[in-house]
FITINU-363108 format. One record per residue (C-alpha): residue number from 0; residue in one letter; chain; x, y, z. Coordinates in pm, 1 decimal, always signed. Layout:
// residues N
pos, code, unit, px, py, pz
NUM, A, A, X, Y, Z
...
END
This chain:
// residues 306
pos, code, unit, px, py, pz
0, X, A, +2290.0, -15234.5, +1765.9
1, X, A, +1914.2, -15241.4, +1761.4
2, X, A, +1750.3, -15308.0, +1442.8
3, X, A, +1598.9, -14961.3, +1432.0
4, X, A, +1961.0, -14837.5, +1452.4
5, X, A, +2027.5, -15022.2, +1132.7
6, X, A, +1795.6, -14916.5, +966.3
7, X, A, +1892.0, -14589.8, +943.2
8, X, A, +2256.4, -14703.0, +917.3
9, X, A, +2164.4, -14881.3, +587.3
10, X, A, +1940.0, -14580.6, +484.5
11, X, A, +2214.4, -14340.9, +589.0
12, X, A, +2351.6, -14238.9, +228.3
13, X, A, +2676.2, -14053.3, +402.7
14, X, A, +2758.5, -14384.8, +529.5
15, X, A, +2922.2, -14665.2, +327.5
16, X, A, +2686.8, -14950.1, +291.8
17, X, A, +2806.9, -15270.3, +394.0
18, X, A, +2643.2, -15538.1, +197.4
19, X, A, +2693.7, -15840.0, +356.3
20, X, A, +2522.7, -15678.9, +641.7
21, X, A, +2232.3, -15658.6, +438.6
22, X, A, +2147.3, -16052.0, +522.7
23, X, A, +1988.1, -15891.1, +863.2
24, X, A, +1735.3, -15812.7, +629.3
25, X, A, +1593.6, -16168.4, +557.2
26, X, A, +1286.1, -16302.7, +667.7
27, X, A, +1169.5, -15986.5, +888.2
28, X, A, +888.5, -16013.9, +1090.1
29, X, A, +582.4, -15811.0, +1005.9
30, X, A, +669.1, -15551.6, +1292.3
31, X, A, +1074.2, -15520.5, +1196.0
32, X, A, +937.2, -15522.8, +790.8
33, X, A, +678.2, -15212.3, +902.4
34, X, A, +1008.3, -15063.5, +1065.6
35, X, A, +1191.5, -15065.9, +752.1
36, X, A, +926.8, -14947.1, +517.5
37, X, A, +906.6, -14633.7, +724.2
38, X, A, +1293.9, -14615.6, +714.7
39, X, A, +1237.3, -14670.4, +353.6
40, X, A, +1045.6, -14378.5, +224.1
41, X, A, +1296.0, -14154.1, +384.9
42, X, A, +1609.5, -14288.6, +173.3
43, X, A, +1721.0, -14097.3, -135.1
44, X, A, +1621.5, -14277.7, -405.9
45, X, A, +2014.6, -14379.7, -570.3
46, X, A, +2042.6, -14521.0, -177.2
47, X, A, +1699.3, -14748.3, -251.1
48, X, A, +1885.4, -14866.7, -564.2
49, X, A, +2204.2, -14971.9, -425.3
50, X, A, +2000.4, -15150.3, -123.0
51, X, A, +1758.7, -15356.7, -383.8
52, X, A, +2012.1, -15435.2, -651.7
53, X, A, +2230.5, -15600.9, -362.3
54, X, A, +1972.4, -15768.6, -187.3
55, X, A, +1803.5, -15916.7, -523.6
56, X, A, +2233.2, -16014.9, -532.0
57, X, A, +2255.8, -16220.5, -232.0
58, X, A, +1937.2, -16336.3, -239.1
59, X, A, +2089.1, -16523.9, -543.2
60, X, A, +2439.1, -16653.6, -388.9
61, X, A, +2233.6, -16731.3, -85.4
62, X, A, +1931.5, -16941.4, -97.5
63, X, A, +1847.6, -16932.6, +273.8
64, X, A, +1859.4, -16533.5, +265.2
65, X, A, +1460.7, -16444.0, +139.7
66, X, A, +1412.9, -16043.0, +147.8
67, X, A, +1083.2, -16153.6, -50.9
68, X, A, +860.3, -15932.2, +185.1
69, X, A, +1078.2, -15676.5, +104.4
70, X, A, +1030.0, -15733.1, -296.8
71, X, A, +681.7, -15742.2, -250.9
72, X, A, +638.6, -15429.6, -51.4
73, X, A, +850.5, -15204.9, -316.8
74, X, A, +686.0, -15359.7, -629.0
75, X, A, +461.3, -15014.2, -616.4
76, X, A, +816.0, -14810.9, -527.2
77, X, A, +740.3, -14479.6, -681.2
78, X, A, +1074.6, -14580.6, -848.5
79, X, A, +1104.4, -14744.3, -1145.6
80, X, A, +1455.3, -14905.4, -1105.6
81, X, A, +1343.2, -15021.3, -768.6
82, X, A, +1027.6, -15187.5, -924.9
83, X, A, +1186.0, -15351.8, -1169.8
84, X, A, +1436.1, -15464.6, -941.8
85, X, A, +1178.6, -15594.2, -684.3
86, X, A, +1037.8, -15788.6, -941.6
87, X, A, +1343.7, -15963.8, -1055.1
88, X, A, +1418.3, -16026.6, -681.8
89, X, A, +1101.9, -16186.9, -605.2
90, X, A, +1172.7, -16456.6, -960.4
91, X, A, +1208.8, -16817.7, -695.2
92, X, A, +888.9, -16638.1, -525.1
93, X, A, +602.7, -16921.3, -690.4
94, X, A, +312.1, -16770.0, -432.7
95, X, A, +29.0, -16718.7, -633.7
96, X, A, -34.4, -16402.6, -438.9
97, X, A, +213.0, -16274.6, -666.2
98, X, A, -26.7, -16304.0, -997.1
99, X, A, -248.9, -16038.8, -927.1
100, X, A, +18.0, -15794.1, -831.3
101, X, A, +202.4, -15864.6, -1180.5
102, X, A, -83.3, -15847.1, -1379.5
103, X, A, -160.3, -15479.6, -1243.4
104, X, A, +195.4, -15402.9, -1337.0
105, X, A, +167.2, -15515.2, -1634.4
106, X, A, -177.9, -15339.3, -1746.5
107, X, A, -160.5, -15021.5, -1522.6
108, X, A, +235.6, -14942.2, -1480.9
109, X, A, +300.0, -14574.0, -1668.3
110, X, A, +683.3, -14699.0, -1743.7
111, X, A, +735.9, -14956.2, -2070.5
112, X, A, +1035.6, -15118.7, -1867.4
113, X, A, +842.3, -15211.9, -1537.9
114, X, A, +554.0, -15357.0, -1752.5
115, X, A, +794.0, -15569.5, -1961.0
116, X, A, +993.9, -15715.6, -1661.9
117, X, A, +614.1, -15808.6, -1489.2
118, X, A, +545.9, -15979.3, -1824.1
119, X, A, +842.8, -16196.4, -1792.2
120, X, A, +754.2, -16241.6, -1410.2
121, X, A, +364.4, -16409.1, -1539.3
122, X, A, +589.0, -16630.8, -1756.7
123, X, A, +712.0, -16829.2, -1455.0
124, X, A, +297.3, -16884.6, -1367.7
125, X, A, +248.5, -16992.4, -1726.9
126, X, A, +517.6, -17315.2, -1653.6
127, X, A, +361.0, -17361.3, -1353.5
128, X, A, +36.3, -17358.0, -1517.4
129, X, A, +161.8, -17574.2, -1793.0
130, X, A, +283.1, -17869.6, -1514.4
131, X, A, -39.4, -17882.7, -1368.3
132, X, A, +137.9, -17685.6, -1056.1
133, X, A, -131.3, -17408.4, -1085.0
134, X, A, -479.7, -17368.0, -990.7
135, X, A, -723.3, -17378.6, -1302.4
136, X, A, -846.2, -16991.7, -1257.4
137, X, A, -484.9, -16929.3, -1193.7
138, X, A, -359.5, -17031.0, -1524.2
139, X, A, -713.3, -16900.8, -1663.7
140, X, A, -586.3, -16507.2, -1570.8
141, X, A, -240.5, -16575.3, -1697.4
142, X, A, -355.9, -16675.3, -2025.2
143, X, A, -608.7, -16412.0, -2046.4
144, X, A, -370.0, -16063.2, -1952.5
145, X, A, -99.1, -16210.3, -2127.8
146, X, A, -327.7, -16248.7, -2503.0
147, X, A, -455.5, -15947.9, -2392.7
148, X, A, -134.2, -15761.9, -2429.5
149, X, A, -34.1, -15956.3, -2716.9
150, X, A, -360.7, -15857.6, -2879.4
151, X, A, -307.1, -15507.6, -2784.2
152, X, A, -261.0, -15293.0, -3108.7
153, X, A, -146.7, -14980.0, -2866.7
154, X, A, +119.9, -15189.4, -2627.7
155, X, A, +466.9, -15113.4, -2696.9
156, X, A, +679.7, -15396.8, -2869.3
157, X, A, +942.9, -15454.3, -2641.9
158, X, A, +601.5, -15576.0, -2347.3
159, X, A, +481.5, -15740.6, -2627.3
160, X, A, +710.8, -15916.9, -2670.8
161, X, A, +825.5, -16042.5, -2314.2
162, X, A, +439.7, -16143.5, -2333.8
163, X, A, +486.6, -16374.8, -2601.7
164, X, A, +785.3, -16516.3, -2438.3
165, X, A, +611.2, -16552.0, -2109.6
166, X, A, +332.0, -16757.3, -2289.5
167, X, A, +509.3, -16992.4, -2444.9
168, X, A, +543.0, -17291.5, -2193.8
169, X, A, +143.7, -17283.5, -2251.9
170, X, A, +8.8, -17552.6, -2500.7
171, X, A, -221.6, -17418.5, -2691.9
172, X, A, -271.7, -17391.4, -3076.4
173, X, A, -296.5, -17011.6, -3064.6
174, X, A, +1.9, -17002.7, -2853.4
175, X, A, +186.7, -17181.4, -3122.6
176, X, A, +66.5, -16898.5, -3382.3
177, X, A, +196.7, -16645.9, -3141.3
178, X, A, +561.2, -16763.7, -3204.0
179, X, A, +508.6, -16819.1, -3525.0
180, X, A, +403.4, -16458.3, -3634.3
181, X, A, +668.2, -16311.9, -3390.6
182, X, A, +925.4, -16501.1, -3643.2
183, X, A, +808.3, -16429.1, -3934.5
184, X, A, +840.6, -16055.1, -3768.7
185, X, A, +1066.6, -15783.1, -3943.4
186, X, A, +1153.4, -15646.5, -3573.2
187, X, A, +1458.6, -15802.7, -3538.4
188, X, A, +1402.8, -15806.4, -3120.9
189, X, A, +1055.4, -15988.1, -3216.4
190, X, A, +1206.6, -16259.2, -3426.4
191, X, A, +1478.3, -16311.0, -3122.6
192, X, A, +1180.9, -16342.1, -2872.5
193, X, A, +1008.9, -16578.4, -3107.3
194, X, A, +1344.2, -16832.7, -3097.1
195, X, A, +1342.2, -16779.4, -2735.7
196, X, A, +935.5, -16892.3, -2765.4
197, X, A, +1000.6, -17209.6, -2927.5
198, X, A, +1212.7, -17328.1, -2669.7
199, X, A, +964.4, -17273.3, -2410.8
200, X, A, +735.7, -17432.7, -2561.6
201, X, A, +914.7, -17764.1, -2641.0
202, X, A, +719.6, -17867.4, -2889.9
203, X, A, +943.1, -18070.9, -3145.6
204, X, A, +825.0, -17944.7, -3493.2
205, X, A, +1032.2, -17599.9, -3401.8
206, X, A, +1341.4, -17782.0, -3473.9
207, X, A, +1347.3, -17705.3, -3801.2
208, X, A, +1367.9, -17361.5, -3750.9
209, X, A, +1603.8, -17374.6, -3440.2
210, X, A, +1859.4, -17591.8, -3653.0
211, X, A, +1829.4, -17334.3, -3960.6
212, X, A, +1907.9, -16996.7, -3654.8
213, X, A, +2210.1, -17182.8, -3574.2
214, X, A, +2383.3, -17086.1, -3862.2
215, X, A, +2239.7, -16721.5, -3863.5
216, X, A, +2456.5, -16408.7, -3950.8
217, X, A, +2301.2, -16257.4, -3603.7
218, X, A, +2477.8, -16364.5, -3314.3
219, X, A, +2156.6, -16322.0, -3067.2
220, X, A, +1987.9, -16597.4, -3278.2
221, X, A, +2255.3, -16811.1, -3270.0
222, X, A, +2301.4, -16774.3, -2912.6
223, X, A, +1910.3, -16771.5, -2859.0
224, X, A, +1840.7, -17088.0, -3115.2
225, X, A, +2131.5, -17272.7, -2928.7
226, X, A, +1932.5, -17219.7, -2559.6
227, X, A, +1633.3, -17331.6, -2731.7
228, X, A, +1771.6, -17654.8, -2897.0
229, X, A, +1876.5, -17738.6, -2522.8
230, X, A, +1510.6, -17682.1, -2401.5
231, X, A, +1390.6, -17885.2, -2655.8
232, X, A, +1593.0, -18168.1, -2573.2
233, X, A, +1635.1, -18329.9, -2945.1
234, X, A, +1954.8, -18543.3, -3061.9
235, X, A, +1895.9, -18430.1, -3425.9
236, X, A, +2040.6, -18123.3, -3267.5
237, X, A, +2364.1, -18247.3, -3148.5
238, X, A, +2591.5, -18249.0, -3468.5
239, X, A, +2495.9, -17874.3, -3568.2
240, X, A, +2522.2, -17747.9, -3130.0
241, X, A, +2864.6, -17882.1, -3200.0
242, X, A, +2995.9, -17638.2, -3450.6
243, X, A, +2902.1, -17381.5, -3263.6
244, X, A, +3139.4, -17458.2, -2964.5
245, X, A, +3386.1, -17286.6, -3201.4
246, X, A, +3198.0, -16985.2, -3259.2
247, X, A, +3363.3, -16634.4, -3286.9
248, X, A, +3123.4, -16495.2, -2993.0
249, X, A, +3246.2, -16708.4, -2682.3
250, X, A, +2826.5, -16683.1, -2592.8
251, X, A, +2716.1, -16884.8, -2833.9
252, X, A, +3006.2, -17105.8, -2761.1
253, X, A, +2923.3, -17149.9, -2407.6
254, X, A, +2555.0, -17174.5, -2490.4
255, X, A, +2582.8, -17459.2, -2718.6
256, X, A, +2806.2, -17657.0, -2489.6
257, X, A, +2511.2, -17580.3, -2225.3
258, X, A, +2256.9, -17708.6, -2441.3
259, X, A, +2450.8, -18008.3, -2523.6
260, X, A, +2478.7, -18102.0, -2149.2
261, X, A, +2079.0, -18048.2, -2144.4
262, X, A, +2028.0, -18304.8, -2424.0
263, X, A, +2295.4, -18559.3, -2389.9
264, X, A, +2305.2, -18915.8, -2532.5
265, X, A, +2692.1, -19065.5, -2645.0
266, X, A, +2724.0, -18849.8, -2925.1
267, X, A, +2670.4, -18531.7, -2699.9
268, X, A, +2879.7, -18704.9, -2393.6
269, X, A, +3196.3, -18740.3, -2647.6
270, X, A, +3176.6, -18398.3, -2784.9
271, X, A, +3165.5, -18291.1, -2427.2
272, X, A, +3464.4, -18469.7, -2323.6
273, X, A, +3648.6, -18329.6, -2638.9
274, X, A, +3626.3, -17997.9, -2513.8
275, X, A, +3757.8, -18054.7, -2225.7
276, X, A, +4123.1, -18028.8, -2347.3
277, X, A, +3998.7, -17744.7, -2489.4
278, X, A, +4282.0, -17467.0, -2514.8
279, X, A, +4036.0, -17223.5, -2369.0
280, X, A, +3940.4, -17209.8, -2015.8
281, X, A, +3625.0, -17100.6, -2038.1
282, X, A, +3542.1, -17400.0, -2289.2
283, X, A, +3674.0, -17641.3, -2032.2
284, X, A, +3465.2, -17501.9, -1736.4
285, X, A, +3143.1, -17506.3, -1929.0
286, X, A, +3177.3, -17832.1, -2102.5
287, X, A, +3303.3, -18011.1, -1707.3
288, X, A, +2956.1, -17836.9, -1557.7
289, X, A, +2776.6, -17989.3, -1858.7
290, X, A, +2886.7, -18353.0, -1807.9
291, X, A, +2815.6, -18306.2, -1445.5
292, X, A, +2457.1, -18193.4, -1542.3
293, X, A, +2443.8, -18540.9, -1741.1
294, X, A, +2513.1, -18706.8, -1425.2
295, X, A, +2912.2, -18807.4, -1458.6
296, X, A, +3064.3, -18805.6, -1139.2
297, X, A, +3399.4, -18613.9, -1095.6
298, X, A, +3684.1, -18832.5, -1150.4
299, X, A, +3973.5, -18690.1, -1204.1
300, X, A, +4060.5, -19052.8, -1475.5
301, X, A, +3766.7, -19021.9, -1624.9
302, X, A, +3752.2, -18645.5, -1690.5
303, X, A, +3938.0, -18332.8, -1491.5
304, X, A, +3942.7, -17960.6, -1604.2
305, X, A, +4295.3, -17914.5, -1720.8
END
């Protein structure tokens, strides 16, 4: 079958689409990617959907499959599910190319969700920026459209607040009083996006705060506080992660055994090795991945996933 034929096999909505025959879609030449964008325009829109949400899929399982041409030519899609999906599909994609396409999302997009999820995209740019992976008038326009929406009295919460999360990694003493007004917030979704913040921006004196979320009534900023203790990296956290491994919401659980794998030390490799006897299966999985992210090889002695 020629590749024109597939195309309009793929955009053929009477047809059942065959996903793992979507891989014929990586890496397209500029003459078969010109092909499918006219195939494109033609398919009804729950079709374009379907074909995005399971490329941005395998693209995922798969990291030699890269539809990133593909991404990048539907980021404008006058869909909004298909932009948003584009986006997410194109988040390995560190091109700097990329920048000036998410910043026009972000200032210029008519739909709330599309200029949220290119908010969190420019997040990716600030850690580059942060490790000195990113060219000084790179990081220079990050900083700027991201403040700027922060700033912005008019912007809806929920972009503001993917802003402030996307700024965090940045190290800068007005970045720090960001996070700290987002907590002291009374938008609940603010003051989750603020403990998200502080782990992002690994500085140490958030602790404090991170240890205190643990115990909160809200299950988001336990969950949330538990990721964050993680990126922080702090044994002082340790003691309190490990309470949480029997938390009601099996999240939280599984996010505090995460984090503890992401700090490690003794204390952190014992508690680890505790769990996994653990009656629960889910437990034992997540605490065998952790130990194996602290480096322990897999012997079945010295610890096996019952």
């Amino acid at each position: 079958m020629s590749l024109e034929s597939y195309f309009a096999e793929i955009g053929n909505s009477k047809k059942h689409l065959v996903v793992s025959k979507l891989a014929n879609l990586s890496t397209l030449s500029s003459e078969e990617l010109r092909l499918f964008m006219e195939t494109w325009v033609k398919i009804d829109v729950d079709r374009q959907r379907q074909i995005v949400g399971h490329l941005v899929e395998l693209a995922e399982e798969n990291p030699n499959l890269n539809f990133d041409d593909i991404f990048i030519a539907c980021l404008h899609d006058p869909d909004e599910t298909v932009r948003i999906k584009s986006i997410d599909g194109l988040w390995e994609c560190e091109s700097c190319s990329l920048i000036d396409s998410f910043i026009t999302l972000l200032r210029e997009d008519s739909k709330e969700s599309v200029r949220a999820a290119a908010a969190m995209a420019l997040g990716k740019f600030a850690m580059l920026a942060e490790l000195g992976k990113l060219r000084p008038e790179h990081r220079l326009k990050v900083e700027r459209v991201l403040l700027a929406i922060i700033d912005d009295q008019e912007e809806d919460i929920e972009v503001v607040r993917r802003a402030i999360e996307a700024i965090a990694p940045i190290s800068l003493p007005r970045v720090k009083e960001i996070i700290q007004q987002a907590y002291s917030s009374d938008d609940d979704n603010m003051r989750v996006s603020a403990i998200y913040a502080m782990g992002k921006n690994s500085d140490p004196a958030w602790l404090t705060t991170l240890l205190r979320e643990l115990g909160s009534a809200d299950t988001e900023m336990r969950y949330e506080a538990a990721e964050a203790c993680g990126e922080l990296g702090e044994e002082d956290a340790v003691p309190h992660l490990s309470r949480l491994i029997h938390d009601l919401d099996s999240q939280v659980s599984l996010s505090a055994i995460a984090a503890l794998g992401k700090i490690g030390g003794s204390e952190a490799e014992d508690i680890l090795r505790e769990c996994l006897t653990h009656s629960d299966e889910h437990i034992r999985q997540a605490a065998g991945e952790a130990l194996e992210e602290l480096g322990f090889e897999k012997d079945p002695l010295s610890f096996r996933i019952l």
